[in-house]
mmCIF file of the N, C-alpha and C atoms, coordinates in Angstrom:
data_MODEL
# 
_entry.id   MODEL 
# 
loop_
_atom_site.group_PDB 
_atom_site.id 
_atom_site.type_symbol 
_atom_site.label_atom_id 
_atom_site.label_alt_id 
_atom_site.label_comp_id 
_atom_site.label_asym_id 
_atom_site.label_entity_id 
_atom_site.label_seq_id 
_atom_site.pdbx_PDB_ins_code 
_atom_site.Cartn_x 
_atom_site.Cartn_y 
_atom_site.Cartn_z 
_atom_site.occupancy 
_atom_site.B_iso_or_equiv 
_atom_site.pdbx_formal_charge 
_atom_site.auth_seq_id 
_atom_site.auth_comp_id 
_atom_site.auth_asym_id 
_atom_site.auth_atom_id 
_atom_site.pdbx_PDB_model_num 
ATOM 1   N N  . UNK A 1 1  ? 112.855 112.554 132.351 1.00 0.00 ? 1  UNK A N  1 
ATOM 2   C CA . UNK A 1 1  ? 112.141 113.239 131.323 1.00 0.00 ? 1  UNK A CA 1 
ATOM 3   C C  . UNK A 1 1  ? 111.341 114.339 132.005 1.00 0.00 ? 1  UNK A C  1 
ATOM 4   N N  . UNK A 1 2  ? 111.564 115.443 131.710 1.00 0.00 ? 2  UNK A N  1 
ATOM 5   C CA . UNK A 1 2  ? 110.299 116.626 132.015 1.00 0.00 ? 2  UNK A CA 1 
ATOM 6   C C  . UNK A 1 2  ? 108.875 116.573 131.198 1.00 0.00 ? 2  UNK A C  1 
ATOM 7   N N  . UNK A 1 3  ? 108.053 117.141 131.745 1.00 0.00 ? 3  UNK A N  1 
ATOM 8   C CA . UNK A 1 3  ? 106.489 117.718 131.464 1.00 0.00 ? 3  UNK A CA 1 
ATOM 9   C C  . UNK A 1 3  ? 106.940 118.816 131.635 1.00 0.00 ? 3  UNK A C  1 
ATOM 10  N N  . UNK A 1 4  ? 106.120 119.521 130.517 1.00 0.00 ? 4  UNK A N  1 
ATOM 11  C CA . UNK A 1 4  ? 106.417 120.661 130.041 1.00 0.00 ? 4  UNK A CA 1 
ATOM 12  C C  . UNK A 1 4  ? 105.086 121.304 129.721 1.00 0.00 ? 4  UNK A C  1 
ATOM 13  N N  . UNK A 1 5  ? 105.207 122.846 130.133 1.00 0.00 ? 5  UNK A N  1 
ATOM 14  C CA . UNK A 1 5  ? 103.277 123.188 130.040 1.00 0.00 ? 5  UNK A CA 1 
ATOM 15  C C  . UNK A 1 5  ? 103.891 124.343 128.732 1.00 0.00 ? 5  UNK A C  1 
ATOM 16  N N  . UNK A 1 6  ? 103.955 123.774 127.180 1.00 0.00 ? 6  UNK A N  1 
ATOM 17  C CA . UNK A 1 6  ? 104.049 124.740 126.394 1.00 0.00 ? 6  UNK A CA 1 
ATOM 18  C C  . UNK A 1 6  ? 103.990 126.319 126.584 1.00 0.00 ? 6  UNK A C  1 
ATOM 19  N N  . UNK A 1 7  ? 102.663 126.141 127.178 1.00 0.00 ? 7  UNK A N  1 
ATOM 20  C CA . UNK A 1 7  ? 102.461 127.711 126.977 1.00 0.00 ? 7  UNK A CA 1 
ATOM 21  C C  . UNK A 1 7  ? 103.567 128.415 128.153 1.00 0.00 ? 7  UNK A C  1 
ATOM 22  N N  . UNK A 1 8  ? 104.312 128.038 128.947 1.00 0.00 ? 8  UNK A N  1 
ATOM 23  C CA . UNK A 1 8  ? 104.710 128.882 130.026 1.00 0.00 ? 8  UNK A CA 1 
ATOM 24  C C  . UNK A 1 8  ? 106.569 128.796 129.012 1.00 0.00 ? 8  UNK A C  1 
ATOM 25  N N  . UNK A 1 9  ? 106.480 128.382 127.784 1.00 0.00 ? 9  UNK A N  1 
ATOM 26  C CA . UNK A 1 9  ? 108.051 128.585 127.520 1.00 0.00 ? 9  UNK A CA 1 
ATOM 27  C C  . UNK A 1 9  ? 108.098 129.887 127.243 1.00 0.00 ? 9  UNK A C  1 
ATOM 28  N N  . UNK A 1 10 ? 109.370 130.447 127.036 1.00 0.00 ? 10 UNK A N  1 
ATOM 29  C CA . UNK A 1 10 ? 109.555 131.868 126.211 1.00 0.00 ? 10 UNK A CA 1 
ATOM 30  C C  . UNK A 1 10 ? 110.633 131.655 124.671 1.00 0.00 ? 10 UNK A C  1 
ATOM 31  N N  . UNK A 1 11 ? 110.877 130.241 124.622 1.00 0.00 ? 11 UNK A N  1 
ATOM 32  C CA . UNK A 1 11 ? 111.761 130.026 123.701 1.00 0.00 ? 11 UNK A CA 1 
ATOM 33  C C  . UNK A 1 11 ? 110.848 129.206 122.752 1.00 0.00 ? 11 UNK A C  1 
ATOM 34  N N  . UNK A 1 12 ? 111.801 129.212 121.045 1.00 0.00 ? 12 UNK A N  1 
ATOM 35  C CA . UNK A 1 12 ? 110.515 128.523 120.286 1.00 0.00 ? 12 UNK A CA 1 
ATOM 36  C C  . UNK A 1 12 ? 110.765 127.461 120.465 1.00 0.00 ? 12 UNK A C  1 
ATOM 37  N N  . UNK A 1 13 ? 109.240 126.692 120.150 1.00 0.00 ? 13 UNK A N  1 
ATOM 38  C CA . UNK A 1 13 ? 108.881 125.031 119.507 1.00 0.00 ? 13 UNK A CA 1 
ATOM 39  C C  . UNK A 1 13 ? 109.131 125.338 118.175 1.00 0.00 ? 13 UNK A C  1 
ATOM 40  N N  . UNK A 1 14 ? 109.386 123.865 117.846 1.00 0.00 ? 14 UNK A N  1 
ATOM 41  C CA . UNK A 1 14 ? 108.766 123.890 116.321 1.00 0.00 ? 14 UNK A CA 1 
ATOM 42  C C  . UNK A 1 14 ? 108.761 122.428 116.107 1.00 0.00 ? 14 UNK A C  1 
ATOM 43  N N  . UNK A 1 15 ? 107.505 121.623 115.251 1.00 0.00 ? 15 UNK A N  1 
ATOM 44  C CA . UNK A 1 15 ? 107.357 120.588 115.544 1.00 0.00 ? 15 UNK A CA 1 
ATOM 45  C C  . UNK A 1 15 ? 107.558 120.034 113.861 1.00 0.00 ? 15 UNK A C  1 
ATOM 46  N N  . UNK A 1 16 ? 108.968 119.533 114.035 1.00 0.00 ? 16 UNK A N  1 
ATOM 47  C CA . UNK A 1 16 ? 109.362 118.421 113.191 1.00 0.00 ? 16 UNK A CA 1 
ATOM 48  C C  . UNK A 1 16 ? 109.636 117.189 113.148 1.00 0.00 ? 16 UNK A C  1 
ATOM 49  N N  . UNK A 1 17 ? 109.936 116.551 111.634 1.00 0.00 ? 17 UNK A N  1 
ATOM 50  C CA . UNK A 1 17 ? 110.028 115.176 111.786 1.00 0.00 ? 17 UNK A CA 1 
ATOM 51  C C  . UNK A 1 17 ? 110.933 114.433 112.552 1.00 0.00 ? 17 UNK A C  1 
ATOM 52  N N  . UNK A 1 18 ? 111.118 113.637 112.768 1.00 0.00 ? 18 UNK A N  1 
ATOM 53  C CA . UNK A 1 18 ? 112.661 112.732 113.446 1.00 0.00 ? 18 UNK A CA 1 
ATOM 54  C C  . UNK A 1 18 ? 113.756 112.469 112.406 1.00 0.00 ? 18 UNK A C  1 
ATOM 55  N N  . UNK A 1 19 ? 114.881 113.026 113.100 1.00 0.00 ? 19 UNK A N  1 
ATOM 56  C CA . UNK A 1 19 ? 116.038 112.791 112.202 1.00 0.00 ? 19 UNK A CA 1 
ATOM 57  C C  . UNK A 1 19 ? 116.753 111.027 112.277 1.00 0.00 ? 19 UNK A C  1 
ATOM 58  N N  . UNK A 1 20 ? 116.932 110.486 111.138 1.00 0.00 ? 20 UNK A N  1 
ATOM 59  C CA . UNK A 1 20 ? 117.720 109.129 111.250 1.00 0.00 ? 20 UNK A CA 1 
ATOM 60  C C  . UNK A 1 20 ? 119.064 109.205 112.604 1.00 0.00 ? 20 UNK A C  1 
ATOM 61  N N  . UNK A 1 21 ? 119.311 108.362 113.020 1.00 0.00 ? 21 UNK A N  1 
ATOM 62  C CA . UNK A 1 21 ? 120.426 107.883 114.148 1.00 0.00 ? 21 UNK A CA 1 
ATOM 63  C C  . UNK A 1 21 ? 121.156 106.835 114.010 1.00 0.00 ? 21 UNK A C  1 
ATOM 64  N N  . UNK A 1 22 ? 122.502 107.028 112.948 1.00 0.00 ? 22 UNK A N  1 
ATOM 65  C CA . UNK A 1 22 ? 123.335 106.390 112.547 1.00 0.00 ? 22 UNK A CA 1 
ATOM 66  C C  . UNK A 1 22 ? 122.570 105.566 111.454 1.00 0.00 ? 22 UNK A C  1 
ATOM 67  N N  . UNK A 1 23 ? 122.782 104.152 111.752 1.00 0.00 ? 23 UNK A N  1 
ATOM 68  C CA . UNK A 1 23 ? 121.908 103.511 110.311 1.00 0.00 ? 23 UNK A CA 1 
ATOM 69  C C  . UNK A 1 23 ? 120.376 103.288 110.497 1.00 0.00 ? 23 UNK A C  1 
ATOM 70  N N  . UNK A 1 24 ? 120.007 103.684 111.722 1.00 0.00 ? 24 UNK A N  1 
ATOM 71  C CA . UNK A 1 24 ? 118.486 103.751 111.945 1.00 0.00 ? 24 UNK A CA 1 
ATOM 72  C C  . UNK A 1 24 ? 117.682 104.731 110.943 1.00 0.00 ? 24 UNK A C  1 
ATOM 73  N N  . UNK A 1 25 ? 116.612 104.001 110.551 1.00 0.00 ? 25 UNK A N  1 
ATOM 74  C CA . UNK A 1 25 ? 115.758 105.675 109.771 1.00 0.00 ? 25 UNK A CA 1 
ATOM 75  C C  . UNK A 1 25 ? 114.851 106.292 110.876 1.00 0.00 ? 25 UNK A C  1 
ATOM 76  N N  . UNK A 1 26 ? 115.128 107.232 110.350 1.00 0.00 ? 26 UNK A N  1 
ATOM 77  C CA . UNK A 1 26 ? 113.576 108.132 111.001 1.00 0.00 ? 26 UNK A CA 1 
ATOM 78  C C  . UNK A 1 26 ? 112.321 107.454 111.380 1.00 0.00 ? 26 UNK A C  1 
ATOM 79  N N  . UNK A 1 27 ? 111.907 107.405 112.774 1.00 0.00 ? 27 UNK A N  1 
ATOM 80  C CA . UNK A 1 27 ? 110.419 106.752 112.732 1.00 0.00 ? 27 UNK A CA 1 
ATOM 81  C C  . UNK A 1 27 ? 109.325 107.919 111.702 1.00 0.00 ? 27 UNK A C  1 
ATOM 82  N N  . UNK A 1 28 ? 108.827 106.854 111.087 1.00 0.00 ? 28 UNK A N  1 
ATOM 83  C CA . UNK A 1 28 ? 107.896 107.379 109.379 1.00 0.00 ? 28 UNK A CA 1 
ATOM 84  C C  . UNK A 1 28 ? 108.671 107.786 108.319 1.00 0.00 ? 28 UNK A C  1 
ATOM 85  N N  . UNK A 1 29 ? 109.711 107.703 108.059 1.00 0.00 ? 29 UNK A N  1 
ATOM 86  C CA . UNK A 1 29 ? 110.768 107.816 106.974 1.00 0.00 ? 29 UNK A CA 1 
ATOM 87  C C  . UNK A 1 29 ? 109.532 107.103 105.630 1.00 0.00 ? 29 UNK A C  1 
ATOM 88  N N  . UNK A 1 30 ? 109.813 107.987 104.860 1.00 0.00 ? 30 UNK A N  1 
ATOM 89  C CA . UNK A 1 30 ? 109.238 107.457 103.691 1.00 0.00 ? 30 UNK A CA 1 
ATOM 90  C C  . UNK A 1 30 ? 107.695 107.820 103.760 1.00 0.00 ? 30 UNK A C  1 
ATOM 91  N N  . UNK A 1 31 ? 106.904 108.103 104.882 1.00 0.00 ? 31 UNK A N  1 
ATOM 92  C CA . UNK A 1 31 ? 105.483 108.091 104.804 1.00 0.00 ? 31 UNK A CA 1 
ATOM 93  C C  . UNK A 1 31 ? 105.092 109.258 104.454 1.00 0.00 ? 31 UNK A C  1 
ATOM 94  N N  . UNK A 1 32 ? 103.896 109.785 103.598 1.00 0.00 ? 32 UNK A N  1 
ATOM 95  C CA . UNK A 1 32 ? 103.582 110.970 102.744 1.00 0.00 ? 32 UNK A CA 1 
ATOM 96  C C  . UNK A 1 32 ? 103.067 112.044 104.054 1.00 0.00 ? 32 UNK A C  1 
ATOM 97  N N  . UNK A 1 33 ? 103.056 111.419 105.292 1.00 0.00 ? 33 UNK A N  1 
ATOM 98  C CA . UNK A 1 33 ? 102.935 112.662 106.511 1.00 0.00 ? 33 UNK A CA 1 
ATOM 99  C C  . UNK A 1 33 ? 103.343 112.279 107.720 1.00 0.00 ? 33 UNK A C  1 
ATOM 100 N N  . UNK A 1 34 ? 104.681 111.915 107.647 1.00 0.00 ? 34 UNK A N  1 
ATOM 101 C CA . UNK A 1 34 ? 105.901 111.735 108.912 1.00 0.00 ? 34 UNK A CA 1 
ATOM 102 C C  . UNK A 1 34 ? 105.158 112.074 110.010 1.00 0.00 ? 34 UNK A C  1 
ATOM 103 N N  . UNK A 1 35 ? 105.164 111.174 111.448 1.00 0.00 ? 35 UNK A N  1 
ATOM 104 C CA . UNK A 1 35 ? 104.955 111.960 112.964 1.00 0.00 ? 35 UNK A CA 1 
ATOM 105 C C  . UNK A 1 35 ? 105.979 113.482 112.581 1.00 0.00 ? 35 UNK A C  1 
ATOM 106 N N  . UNK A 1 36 ? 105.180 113.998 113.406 1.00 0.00 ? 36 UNK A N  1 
ATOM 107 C CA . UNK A 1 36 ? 106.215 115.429 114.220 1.00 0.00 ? 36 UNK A CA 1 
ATOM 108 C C  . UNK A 1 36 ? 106.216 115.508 115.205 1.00 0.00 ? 36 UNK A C  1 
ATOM 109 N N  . UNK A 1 37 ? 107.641 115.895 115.708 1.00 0.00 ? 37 UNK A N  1 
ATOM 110 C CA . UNK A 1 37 ? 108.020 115.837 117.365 1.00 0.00 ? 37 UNK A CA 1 
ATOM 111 C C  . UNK A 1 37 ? 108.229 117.289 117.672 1.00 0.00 ? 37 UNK A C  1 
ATOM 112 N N  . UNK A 1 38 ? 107.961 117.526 118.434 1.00 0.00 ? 38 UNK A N  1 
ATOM 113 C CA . UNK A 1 38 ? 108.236 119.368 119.425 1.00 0.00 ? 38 UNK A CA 1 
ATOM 114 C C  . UNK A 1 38 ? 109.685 119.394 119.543 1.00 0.00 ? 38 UNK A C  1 
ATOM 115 N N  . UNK A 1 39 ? 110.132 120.312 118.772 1.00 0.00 ? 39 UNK A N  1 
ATOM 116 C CA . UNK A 1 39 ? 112.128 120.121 119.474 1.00 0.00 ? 39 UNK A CA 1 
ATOM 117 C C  . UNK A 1 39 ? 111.715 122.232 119.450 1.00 0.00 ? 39 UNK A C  1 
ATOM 118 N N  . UNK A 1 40 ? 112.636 121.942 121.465 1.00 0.00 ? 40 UNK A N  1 
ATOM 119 C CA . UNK A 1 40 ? 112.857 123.462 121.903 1.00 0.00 ? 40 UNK A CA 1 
ATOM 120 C C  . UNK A 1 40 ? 114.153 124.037 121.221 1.00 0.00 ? 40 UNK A C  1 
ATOM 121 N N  . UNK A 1 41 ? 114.203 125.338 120.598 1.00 0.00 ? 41 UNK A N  1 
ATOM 122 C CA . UNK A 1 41 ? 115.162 126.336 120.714 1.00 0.00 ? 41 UNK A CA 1 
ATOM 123 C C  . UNK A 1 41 ? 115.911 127.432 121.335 1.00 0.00 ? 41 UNK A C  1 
ATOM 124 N N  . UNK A 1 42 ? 115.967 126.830 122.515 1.00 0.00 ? 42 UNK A N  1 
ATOM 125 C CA . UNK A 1 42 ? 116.735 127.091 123.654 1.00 0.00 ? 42 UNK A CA 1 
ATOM 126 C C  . UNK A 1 42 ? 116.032 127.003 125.040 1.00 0.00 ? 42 UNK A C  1 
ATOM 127 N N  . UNK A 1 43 ? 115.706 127.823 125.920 1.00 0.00 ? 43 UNK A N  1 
ATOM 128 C CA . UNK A 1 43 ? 116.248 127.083 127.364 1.00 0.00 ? 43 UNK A CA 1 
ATOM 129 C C  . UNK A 1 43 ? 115.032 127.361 127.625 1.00 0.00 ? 43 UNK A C  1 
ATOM 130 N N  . UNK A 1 44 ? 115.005 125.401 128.703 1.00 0.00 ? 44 UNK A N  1 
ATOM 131 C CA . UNK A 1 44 ? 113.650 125.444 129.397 1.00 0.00 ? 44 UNK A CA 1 
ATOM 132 C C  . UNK A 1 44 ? 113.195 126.699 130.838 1.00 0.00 ? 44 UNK A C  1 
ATOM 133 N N  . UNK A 1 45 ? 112.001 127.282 130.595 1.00 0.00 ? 45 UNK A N  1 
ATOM 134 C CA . UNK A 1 45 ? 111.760 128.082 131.702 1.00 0.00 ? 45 UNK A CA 1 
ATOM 135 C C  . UNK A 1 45 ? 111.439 126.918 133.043 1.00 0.00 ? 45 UNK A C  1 
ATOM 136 N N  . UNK A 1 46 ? 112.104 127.418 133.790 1.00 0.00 ? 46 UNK A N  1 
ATOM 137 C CA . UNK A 1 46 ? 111.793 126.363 135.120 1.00 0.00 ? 46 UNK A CA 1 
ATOM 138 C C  . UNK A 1 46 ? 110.463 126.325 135.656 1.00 0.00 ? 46 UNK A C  1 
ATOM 139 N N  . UNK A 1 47 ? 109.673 127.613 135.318 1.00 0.00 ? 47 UNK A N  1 
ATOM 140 C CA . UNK A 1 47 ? 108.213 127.880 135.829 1.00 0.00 ? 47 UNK A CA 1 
ATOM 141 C C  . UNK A 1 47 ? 107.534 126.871 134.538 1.00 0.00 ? 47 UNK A C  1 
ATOM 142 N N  . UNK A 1 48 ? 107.391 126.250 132.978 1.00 0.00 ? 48 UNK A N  1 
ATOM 143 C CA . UNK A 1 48 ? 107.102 125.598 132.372 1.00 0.00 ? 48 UNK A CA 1 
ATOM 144 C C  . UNK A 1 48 ? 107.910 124.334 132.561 1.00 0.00 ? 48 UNK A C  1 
ATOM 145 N N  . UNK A 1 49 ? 108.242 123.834 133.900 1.00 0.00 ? 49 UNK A N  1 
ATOM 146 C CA . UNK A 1 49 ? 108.373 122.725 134.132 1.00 0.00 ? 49 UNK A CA 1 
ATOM 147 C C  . UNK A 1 49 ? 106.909 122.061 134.975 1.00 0.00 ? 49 UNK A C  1 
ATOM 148 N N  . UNK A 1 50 ? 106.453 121.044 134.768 1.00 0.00 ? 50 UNK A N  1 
ATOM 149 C CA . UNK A 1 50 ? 105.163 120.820 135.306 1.00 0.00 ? 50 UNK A CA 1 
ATOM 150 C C  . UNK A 1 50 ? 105.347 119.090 136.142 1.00 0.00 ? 50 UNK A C  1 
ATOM 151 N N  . UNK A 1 51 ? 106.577 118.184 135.442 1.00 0.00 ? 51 UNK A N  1 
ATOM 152 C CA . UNK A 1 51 ? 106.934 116.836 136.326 1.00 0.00 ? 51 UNK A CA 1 
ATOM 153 C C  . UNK A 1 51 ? 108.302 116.538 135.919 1.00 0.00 ? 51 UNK A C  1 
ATOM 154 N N  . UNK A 1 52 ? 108.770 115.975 136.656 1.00 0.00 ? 52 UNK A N  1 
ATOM 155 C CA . UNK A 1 52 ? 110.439 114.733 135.995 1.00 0.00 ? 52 UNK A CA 1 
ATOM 156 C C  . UNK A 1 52 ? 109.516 113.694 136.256 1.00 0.00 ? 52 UNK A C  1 
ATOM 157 N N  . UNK A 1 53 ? 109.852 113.001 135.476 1.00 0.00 ? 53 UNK A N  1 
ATOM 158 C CA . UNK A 1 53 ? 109.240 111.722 135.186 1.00 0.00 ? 53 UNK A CA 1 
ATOM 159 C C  . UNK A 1 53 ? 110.770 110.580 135.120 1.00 0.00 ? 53 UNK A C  1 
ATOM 160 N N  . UNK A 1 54 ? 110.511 109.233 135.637 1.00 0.00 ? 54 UNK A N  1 
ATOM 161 C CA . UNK A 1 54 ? 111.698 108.825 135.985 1.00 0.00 ? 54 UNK A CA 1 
ATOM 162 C C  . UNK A 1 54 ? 111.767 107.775 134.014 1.00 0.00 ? 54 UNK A C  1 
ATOM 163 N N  . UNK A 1 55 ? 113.135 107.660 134.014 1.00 0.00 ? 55 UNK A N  1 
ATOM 164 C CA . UNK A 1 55 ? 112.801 106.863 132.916 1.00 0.00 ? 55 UNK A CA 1 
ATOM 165 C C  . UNK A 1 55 ? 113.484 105.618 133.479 1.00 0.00 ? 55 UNK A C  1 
ATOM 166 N N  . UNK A 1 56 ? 112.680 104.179 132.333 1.00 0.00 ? 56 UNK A N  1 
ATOM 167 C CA . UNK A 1 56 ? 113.934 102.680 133.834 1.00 0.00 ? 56 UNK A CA 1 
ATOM 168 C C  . UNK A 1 56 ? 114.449 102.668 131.856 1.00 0.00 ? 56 UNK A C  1 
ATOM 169 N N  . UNK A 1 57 ? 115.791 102.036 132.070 1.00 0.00 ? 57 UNK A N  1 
ATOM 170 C CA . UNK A 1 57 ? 116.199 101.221 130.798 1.00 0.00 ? 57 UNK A CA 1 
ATOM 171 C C  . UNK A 1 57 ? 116.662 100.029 131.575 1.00 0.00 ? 57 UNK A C  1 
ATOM 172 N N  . UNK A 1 58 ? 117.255 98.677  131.283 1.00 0.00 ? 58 UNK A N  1 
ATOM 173 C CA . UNK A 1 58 ? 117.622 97.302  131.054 1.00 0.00 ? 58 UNK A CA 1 
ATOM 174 C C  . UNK A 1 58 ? 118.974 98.056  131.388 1.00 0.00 ? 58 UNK A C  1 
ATOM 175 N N  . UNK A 1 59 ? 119.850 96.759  132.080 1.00 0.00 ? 59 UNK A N  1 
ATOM 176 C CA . UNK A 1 59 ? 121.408 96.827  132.284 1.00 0.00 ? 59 UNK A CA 1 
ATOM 177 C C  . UNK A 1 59 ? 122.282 97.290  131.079 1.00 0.00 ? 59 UNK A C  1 
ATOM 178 N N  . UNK A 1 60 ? 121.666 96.729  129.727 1.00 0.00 ? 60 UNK A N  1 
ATOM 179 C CA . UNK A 1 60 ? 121.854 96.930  128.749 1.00 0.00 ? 60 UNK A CA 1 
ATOM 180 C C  . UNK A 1 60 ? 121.725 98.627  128.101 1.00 0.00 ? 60 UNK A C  1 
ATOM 181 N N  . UNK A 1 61 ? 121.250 99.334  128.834 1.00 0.00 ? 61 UNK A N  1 
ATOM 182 C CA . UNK A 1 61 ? 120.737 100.407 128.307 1.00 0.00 ? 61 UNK A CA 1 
ATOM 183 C C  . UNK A 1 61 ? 119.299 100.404 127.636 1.00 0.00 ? 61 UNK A C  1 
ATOM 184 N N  . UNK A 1 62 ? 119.231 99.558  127.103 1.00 0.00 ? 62 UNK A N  1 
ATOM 185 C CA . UNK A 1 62 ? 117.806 99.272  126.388 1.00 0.00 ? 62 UNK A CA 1 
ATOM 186 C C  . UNK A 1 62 ? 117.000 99.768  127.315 1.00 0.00 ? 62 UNK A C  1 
ATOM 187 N N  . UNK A 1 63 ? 115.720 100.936 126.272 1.00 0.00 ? 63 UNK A N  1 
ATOM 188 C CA . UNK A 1 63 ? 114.690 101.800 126.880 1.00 0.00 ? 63 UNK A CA 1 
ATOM 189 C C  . UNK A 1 63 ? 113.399 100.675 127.679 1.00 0.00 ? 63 UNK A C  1 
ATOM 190 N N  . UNK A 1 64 ? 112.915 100.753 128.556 1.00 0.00 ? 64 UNK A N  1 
ATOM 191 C CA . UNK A 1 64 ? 111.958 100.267 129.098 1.00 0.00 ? 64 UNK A CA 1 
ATOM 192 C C  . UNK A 1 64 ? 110.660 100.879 129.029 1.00 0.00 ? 64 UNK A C  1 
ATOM 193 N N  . UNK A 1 65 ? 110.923 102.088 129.705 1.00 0.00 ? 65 UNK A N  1 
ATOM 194 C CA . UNK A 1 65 ? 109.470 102.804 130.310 1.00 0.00 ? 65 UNK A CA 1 
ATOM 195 C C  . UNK A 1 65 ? 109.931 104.506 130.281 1.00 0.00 ? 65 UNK A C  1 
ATOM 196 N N  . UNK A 1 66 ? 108.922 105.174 130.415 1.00 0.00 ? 66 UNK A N  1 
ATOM 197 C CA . UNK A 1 66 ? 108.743 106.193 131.148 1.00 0.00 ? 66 UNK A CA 1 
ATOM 198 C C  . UNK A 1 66 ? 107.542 105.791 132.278 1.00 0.00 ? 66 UNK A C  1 
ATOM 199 N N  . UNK A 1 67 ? 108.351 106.046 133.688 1.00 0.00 ? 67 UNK A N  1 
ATOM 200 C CA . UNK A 1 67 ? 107.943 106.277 134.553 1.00 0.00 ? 67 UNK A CA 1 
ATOM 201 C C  . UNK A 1 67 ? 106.124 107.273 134.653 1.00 0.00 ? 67 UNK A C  1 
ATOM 202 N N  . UNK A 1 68 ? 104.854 106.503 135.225 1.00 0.00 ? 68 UNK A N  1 
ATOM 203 C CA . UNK A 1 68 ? 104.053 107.638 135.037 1.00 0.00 ? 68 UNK A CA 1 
ATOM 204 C C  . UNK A 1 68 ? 103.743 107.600 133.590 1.00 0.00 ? 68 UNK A C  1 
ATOM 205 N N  . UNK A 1 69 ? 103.796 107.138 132.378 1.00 0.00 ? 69 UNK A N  1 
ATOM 206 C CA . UNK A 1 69 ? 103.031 107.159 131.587 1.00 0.00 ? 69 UNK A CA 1 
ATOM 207 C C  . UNK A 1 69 ? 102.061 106.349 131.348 1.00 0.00 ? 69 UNK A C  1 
ATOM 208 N N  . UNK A 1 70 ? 101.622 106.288 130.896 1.00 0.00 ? 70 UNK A N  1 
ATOM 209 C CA . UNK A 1 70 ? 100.494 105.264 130.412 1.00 0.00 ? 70 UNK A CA 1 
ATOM 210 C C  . UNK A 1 70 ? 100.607 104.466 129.281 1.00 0.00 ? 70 UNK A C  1 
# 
């Protein structure tokens, strides 16, 4: 996963809801003010890169962690 210092992109944000994933709903589907997530429109500047952060999942794939978060 990257850290990302917004201000150093040159491409847009725009911060919307989460789209469903197959028969999953949207996390806040249905709620009168959905989370919003940052999705980029096109390419990360390498100078607005700020960490990789490692991610672990299970043998399974199943998500664990991000590395470094809290």
């Amino acid at each position: 996963m990257l850290q990302i210092d917004a201000t150093k992109l040159t491409s847009e944000v725009k911060f919307e809801a989460a789209a469903p994933v197959g028969e999953t709903a949207a996390m806040g589907a249905g709620d009168a003010k959905p989370p919003l997530f940052p999705h980029l429109y096109g390419a990360i500047d390498r100078d607005a890169v700020v960490a990789e952060l490692d991610v672990r999942r299970a043998n399974d794939g199943t998500f664990l962690e991000v590395c470094g978060l809290p």
